[in-house]
N, C-alpha and C positions, 0 to 999 in steps of 0.2 A: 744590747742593753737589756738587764731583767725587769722582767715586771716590776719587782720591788722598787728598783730603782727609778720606773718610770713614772712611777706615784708621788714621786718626792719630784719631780722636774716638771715646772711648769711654762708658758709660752708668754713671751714678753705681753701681750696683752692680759692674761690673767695675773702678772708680775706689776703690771698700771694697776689694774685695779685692785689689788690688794697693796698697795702702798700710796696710791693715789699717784705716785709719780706719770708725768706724760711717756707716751711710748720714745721721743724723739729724744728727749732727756736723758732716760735711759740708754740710749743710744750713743745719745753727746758723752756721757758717765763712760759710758767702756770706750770710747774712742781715745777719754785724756787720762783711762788707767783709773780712775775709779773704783770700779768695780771690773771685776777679772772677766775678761770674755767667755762668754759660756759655750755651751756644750753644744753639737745640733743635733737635730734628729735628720734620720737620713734625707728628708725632703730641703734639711736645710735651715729649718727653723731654730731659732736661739729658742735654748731650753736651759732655765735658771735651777739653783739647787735652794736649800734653806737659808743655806748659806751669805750666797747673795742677796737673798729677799731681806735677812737684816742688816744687811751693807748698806743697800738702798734705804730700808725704813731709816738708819743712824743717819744717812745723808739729808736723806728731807726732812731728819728732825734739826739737824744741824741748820741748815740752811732756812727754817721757817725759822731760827734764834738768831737769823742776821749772817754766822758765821761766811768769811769769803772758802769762795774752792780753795785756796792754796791751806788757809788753817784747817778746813776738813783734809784735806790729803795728811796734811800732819799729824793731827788726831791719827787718821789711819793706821800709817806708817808705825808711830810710838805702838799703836796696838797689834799692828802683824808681828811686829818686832819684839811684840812682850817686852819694851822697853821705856816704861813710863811711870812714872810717879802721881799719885795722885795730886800731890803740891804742883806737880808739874801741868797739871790740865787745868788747874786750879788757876793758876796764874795768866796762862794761857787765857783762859774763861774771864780775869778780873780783867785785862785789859781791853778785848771785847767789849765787857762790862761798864769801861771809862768814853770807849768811842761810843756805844749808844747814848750815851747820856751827855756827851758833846754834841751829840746831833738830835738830841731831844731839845739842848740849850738851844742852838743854831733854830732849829724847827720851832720854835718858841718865838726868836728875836722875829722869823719870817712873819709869825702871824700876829705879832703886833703892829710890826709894819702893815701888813694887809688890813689889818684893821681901820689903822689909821688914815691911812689912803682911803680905802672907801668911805668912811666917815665924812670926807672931806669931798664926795662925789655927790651932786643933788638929783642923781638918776632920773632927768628928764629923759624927754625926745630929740633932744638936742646934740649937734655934733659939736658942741662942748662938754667936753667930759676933764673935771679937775684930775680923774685916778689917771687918764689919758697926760697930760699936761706935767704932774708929777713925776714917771716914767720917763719923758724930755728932758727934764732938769739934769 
């Protein structure tokens, strides 16, 4: 390997923390194809190109917006494949877009329920508790 080359390849812990991703993650990543297994250096050690480091960044931005592994490997795919439409991620992204906001609803009806339950708890010392009691029902 050239020097040149060795400036540009860095070592899965300098690869965590310039993407903030966990070392294990990374790991989990190239085990289910991911991200392409990298190169070693002779001692053995995974050593990442640029390349990868924006794989990884596009993945934990993916995944900090909710998306599942199976839609990011998708995203992927359309783009190793240069086979994608912008309407096409588009859409992709709107529906995403409809399950957050089904589970915003969902995550809403929960905490009026909680609400209401505790409302209805007179938070003694007592091992009567209504929010208990409620839960039984």
């Amino acid at each position: 390997m050239s020097k040149a080359s060795q400036k540009t390849l860095i070592t899965i812990g300098k690869l965590s923390e310039k993407t903030g991703v966990n070392i294990e993650t990374i790991r989990y990543y190239e085990k289910i194809r991911l991200i392409p297994k990298p190169a070693r250096s002779e001692g053995g050690n995974r050593l990442y190109n640029v390349e990868q480091l924006k794989r990884l960044a596009f993945i934990k931005r993916c995944r900090e917006l909710g998306f599942p592994l199976d839609t990011i490997r998708g995203f992927l795919k359309l783009v190793d494949e240069k086979n994608f439409t912008c309407a096409e991620i588009a859409d992709i992204s709107q529906h995403h877009l409809e399950d957050i906001r089904a589970k915003i609803r969902d995550l809403k009806k929960i905490e009026s329920h909680m609400k209401d339950m505790l409302s209805q708890c007179n938070k003694n010392n007592m091992p009567d508790c209504a929010f208990i009691d409620i839960l039984f029902t």
